[in-house]
C-alpha positions as CSV (number, residue, x, y, z in Angstrom):
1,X,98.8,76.1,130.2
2,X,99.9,77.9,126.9
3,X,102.5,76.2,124.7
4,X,105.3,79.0,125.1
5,X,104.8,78.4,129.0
6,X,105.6,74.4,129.2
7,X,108.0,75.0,126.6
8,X,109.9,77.5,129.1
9,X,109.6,74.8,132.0
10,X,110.8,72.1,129.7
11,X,114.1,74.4,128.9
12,X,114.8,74.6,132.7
13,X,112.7,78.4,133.5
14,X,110.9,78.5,136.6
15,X,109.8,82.2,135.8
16,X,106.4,83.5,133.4
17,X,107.1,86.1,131.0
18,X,105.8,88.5,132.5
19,X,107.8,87.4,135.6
20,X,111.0,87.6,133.3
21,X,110.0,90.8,131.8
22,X,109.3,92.6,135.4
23,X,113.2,91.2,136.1
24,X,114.7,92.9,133.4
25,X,113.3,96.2,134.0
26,X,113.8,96.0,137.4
27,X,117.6,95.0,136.3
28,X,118.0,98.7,134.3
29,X,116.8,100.5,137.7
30,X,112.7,100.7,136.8
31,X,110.4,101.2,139.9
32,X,107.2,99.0,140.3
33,X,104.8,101.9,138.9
34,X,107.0,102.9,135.5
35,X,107.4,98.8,135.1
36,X,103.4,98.6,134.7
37,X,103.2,101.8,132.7
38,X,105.8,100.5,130.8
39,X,104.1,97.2,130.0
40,X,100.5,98.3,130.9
41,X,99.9,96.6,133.7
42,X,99.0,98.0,137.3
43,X,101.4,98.4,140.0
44,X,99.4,96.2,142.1
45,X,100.2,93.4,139.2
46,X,103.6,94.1,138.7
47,X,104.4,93.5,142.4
48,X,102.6,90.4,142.4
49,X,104.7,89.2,139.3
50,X,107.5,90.3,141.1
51,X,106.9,88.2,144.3
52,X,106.4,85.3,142.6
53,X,110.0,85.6,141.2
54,X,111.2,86.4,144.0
55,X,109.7,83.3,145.8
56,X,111.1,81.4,142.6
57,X,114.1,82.5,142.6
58,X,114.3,82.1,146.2
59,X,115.7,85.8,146.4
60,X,116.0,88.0,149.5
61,X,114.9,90.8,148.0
62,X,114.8,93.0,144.9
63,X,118.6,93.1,144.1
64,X,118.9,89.4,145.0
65,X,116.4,88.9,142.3
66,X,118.0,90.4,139.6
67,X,121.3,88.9,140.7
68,X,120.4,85.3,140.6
69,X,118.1,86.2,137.2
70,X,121.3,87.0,135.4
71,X,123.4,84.4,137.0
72,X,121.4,81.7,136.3
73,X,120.9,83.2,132.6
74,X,117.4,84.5,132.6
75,X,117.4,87.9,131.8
76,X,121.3,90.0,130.2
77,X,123.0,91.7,132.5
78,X,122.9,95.4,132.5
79,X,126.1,98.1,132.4
């Protein structure tokens, strides 16, 4: 396990980087597909990083997601 990661669990962050990353695209209106070209990943891996937030976060769905990621101060909050 890489230092940044059990330094982000000891700070209270049940989500990966990539996982937080995938959020706050998602949270400015990005689909799967331009969220993996955007960080060069597949779409394939994006939705996997996605459903693990999700499950996480214990979100309903997509929306619910990004809703509890900004409440619960993950990712900024998007006008």
């Amino acid at each position: 396990m890489g230092e940044s990661r059990i330094r982000r669990i000891e700070a209270g962050s049940p989500l990966t980087e990539r996982e937080l990353q995938c959020l706050q695209l998602a949270a400015l209106g990005n689909t799967n597909a331009k969220i993996g070209q955007m960080l060069y990943l597949s779409q394939d891996t994006v939705k996997g990083h996605m459903g693990r937030a999700f499950r996480r976060l214990e979100a309903k769905d997509r929306a619910n997601a990004v809703y509890l990621a900004v409440a619960q101060g993950y990712i900024k909050a998007v006008a």
